[in-house]
Structure formats: structure tokens, C-alpha cells
N, C-alpha and C positions, 0 to 999 in steps of 0.2 A: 637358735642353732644348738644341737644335742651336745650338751659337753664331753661326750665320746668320740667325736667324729674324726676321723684317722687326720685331713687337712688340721684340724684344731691341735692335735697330738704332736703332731712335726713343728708344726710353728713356735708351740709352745718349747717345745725341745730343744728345738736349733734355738730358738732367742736366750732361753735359761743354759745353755751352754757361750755361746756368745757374753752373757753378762757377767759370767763367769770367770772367762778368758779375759775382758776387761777388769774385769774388780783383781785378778789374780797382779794383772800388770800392772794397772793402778794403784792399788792398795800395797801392793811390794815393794815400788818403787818407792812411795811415802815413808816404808815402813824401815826399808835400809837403809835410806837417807838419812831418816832422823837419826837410828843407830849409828851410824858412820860418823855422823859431822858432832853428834854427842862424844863421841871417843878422838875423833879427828878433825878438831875446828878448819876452815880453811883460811888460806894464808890470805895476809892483810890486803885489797885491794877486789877492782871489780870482777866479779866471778866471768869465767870463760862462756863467750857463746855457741860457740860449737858443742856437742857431746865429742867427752874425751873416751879414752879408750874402754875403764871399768865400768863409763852408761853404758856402751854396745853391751858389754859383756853381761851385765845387769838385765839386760833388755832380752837378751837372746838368751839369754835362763830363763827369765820371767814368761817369756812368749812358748819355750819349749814346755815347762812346766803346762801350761795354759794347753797350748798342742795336745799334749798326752791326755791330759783331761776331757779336751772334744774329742780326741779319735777312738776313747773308751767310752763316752756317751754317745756317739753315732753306731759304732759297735752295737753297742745294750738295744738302741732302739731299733736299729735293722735288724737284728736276729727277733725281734717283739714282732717286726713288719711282715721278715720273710718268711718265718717259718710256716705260720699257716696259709702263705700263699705257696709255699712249696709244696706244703699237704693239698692244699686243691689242685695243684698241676698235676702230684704224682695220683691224686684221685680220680683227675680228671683222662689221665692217660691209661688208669686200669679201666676204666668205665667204656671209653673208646674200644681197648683190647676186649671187652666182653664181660669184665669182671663189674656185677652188676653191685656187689655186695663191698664196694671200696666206699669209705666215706672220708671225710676229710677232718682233721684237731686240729681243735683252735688254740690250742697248746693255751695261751697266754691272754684272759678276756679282758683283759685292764682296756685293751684296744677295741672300742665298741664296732665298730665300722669291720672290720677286721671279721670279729668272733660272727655280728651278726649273715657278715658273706658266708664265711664257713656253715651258721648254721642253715641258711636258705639252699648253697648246694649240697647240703645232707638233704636236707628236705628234696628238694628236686631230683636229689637220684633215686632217695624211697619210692617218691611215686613213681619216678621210670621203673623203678625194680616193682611197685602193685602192677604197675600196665602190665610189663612182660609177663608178668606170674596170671594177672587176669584172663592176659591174650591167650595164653598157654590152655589154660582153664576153659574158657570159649570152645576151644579150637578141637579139647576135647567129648567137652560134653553135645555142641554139634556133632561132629563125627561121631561120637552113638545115640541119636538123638536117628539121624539119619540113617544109618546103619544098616534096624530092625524094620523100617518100611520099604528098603531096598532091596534087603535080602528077601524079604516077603515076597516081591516083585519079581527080581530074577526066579525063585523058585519055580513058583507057578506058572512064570511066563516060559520056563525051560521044561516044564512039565507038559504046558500048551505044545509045543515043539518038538518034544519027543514022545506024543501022543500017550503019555501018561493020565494026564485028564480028561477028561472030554468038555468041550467048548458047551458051557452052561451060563444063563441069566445070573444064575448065583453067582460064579466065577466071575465074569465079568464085573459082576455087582462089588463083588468083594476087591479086582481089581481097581476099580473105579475107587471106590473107599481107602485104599491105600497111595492112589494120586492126590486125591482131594486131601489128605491128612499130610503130605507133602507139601502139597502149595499152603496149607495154612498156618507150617511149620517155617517154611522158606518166608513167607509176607509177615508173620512174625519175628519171625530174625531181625526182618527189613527195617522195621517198625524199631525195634530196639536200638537197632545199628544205630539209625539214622537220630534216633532221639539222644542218644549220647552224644553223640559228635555235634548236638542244637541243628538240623539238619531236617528233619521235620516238618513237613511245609502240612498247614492247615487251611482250607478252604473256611471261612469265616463268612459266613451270611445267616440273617433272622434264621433262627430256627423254632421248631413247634415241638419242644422236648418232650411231652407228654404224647406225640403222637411218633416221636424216633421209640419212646420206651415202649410202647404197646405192641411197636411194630416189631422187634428185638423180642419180646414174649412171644410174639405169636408164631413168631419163626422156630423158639424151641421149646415151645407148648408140646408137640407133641413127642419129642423126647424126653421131656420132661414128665410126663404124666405117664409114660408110659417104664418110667425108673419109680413112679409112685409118690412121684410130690402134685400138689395142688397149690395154684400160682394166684395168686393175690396182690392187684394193683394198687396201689393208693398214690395218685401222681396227680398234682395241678398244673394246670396250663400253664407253660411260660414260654414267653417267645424270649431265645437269647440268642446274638450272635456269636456260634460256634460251629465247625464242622461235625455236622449231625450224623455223617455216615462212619465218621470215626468213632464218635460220641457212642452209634451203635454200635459199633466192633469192640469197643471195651465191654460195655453192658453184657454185650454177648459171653464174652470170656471170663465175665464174671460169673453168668447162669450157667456156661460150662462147669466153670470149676464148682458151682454147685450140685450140680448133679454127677459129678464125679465122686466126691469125696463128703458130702452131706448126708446126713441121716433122712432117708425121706420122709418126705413129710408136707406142712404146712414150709411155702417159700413164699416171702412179701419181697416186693419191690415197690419202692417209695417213695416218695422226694418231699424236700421241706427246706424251707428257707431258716438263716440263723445269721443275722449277723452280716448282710449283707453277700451273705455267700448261699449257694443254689446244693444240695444236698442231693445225689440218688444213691437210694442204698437198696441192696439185697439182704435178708435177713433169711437165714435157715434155722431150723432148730438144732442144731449142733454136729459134729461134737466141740466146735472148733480146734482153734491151734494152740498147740502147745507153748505156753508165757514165753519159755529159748526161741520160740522158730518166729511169735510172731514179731519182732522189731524185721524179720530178714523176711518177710511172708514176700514183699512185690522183690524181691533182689533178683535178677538173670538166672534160670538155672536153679533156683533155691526150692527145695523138696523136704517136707518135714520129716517124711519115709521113704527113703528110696525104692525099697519095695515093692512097696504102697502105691507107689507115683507109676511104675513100671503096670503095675497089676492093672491100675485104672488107665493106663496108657499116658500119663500127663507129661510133658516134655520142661515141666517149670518155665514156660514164658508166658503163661496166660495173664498171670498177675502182673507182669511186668510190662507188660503191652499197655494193661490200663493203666499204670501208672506214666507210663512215657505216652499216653495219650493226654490225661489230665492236666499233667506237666506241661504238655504243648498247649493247655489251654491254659494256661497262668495260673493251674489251682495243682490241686493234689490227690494222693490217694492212701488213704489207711482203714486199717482194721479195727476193731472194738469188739468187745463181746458183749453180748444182749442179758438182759434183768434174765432173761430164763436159762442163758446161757449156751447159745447160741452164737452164732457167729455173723458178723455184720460186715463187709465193708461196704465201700463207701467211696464214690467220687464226688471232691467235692473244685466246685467252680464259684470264682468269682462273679457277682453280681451286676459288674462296671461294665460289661456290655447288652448285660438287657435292656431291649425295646418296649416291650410288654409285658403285665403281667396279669393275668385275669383269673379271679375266684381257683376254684378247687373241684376238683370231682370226688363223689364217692368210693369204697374202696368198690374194684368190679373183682367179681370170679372170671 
């Protein structure tokens, strides 16, 4: 048992006051007897059984003494007790009225049980006051996130209507482009949302990873080559049980953000084992991230350039998708930069649900 512990602190208290009030009565009574009967012998025969009148009075000093002494050492320790349980009610009552930024003092740490409640509801209202300031944050970068492909919408759609435009393949094309970059903004949200709160549901069966990754290239091959990279596969077979169609939605959002904000050029994607753990990674030739941005590169919303991010269109969830995909697969997701100095990430998954794992293919163009 913690020698702090608030039950240890009282017992001990009330008993050391208790032995107190005994030894006072005790030891006083010894002490003025002996004095007395030394100055005042008592007279010749068998002493009285009863207490005479100066024992009460003896007694009821010695006990009032004793009194004073416990009701200023229950004093001492109640105010040890209440104070910071006062500061968490009165913290606990700003917090309720709205005041996120109340904490609570421990005034007094002698008391370990005590100090450490105080400190758990600082702690616990910090993070309420991250969430609210998070939520806050969310709630705006959505709302202009959303915004720019709305206002797009109504424009043109109010232009179709007031016969400002004329109904063209292009127009519609261009509409079309601005729903579809809504729904992948809205099912990224979803994805994020839902991986925070562990809410994430994964379809889990064999999969043929080398055949989700090819398939993931070939889908933005020709986006890709047509921004001026050339794709390079180097992936062995392995059958693992994971949700492959998620698996490819990350991959994807990783080649996006490639051809976004990548020098084009030569792009590998590749996988390799280490450790028990299943590697795939895209490698660009640079320029990568800046050493500040990348510890925060997969965080919600997190843009190295806002500008940047705006010019290329990027909403800052693409990273984070693949990371609350990984997550949902018991592994992770980070960044590294390459010997040439490029930029690498990387999903990386545990090994503990491979079924199969057979040889290696060559790297294909």
C-alpha cells in the first residue's frame, strides 16, 4: 500500500492524536501526583476509593488540554484535505459554466492521493479543452475545405440557369469533377472520423497484396504519366489477411499526394519484408518535407504550404486516411527520406496474419 494514501494519512493522524490525548492525561496525572504527594504526604491510613474532588478537576484540565490539541490537529488536517478538494469542485463548476481553462491546486502535496486527483483533473480538463479547441479546428478547416467545390457548383450551375453558359461535354465534365472531389473529400472525413473514435470496421480476408498494388498503379498510371513520372513496381507476392480494398485506398492517396507535390520523375513502389513486418512504400525523387512538418506530415488537416496545398488542390486528409487505415490494420504509417533524398513513405503491417508468402517478382515498368 503507497505510503501517501489519503485512508493511511487519517488513520495515522486521528491515532497520533488519540496517543497524544492519552499520554497528555496519562503522563499528567503521574506527573502532578508525584509533585503533590512530594510537597503534600497524605494522611496516615487507607487512601480513599472514590476520586475526590481536585482528581475531577485534574482530569478535566488534563482532558481539556488534550481536547485543544485534537481539535487543532483535525483542523490542520482538514484544511490539508479540503482545500484541493474545494479547488476541484470550484474547478469543476467553471468547467461545467463553460470555462474550459479552470484548473484545479493542489495547494498542499504531502497528501499523495489528494495531489494526485488534483493532478488527473488538470489532466482531464486539458484534454477536454485539446478536444474543444480540436473540434473548433475540424469544424473550420471542413467548412473551407468544402466551401471552394461548392461555390464552384452553385456558380456554374446558376450560370446553366441563367443561360449564361451554354450546356457543354466540358461543363458537365468539369461538373462531374467537382462532385466526385466532394465524395472523396466527404468518405475521407468518414474514414478519419470513424478511425478516431476506433470505429473503423475492416473486412479481413486472404489477400493477394501484390495484385491490390498493381491494381492501385494502373488506376493512376495514366495520371500519373501524364504529370511526367514513370512508375516502377518492385512487389512480391504475399497473401495476408487484410482489407485489400482499403489497403488500396490508402496506396492510392499516397500516389495522389505524389503526383501532387513530387518532382516528377522516376516513382517506385515496393514492398519488402523486415522484421516480421510487410513494408509498401512509394519513393519519389523529392523534394520531400520539411524536418518541422514531417513528425506532423499524416496529422488531419496538416499542410507544409498552405498555399501550396490550395494551388495543388490538397485538402490535408490524404495522409491521414493512410494512416487511420494502417492503424486499423494493427501497423502504422511514416515517412523517411531516401539515400538520394527523396521522399519515402511507407505502410507498414504486421506479419501475424499472413497465410502465404511466395518468391518475389522482378521490378516491371
Amino acid at each position: 500500500m503507497s505510503l501517501h494514501r489519503l485512508s493511511r494519512q487519517i488513520t495515522l493522524s486521528m491515532s497520533a492524536v488519540v496517543a497524544v490525548a492519552v499520554m497528555i492525561v496519562f503522563v499528567g496525572s503521574f506527573t502532578f501526583y508525584g509533585i503533590y504527594l512530594t510537597y503534600y504526604p497524605p494522611p496516615p491510613g487507607p487512601p480513599p476509593l472514590l476520586p475526590e474532588a481536585p482528581d475531577f478537576v485534574l482530569n478535566a484540565v488534563l482532558l481539556l488540554v488534550a481536547l485543544v490539541i485534537a481539535i487543532f490537529a483535525a483542523l490542520r488536517l482538514t484544511k490539508r484535505i479540503l482545500v484541493p478538494l474545494n479547488s476541484l469542485a470550484e474547478g469543476a463548476r467553471r468547467i461545467a459554466a463553460g470555462d474550459l481553462t479552470a484548473r484545479a491546486s493542489p495547494d498542499d502535496r504531502s497528501l499523495g492521493e489528494t495531489a494526485r486527483l488534483v493532478d488527473d483533473f488538470n489532466a482531464m480538463a486539458q484534454r477536454l479543452e485539446d478536444s474543444v479547441a480540436a473540434m473548433a479546428s475540424w469544424n473550420a478547416a471542413i467548412a473551407h475545405e468544402l466551401r471552394t467545390p461548392l461555390t464552384i457548383l452553385r456558380g456554374r450551375l446558376h450560370g446553366l440557369a441563367d443561360g449564361v453558359f451554354a450546356p457543354s461535354d466540358e461543363l458537365f465534365q468539369n461538373l462531374l469533377s467537382q462532385v466526385e472531389g466532394l465524395s472523396r473529400l466527404v468518405d475521407d472525413l468518414r474514414i478519419v472520423t470513424l478511425s478516431e473514435s476506433r470505429r473503423l470496421e475492416m473486412r479481413f480476408e486472404p489477400t493477394d497484396l501484390e495484385r491490390e498494388i498493381r491494381q492501385a498503379v494502373e488506376a493512376m498510371r495514366p495520371a500519373l504519366v501524364e504529370a511526367g513520372f514513370t512508375i516502377e513496381i518492385d512487389a512480391r507476392r504475399v497473401i495476408l489477411a487484410c482489407d485489400g480494398v482499403r489497403l488500396r485506398q490508402a496506396l492510392l492517396a499516397l500516389l495522389e499526394n505524389a503526383k501532387r507535390y513530387a518532382t516528377p520523375g522516376l516513382l517506385r513502389v515496393s514492398t519488402r519484408i523486415e522484421q516480421n513486418e510487410l513494408m509498401i512504400a512509394v519513393e519519389d525523387q523529392g523534394p520531400g518535407l520539411a524536418p518541422d512538418f514531417a513528425p506532423h506530415a499524416f496529422d488531419t488537416f496538416s499542410r507544409a504550404e498552405a498555399s501550396r496545398s490550395r494551388r495543388h488542390g490538397g485538402a490535408g486528409l490524404g495522409l491521414s486516411v493512410v494512416r487511420a487505415i494502417a492503424e486499423a490494420h494493427h501497423g502504422r504509417a511514416q515517412y523517411r527520406t531516401s539515400a538520394a533524398g527523396g521522399a519515402i513513405f511507407e505502410i507498414i503491417l504486421p506479419l501475424a496474419r499472413t497465410r502465404d508468402r511466395i518468391g518475389g517478382d522482378a521490378p516491371a515498368e
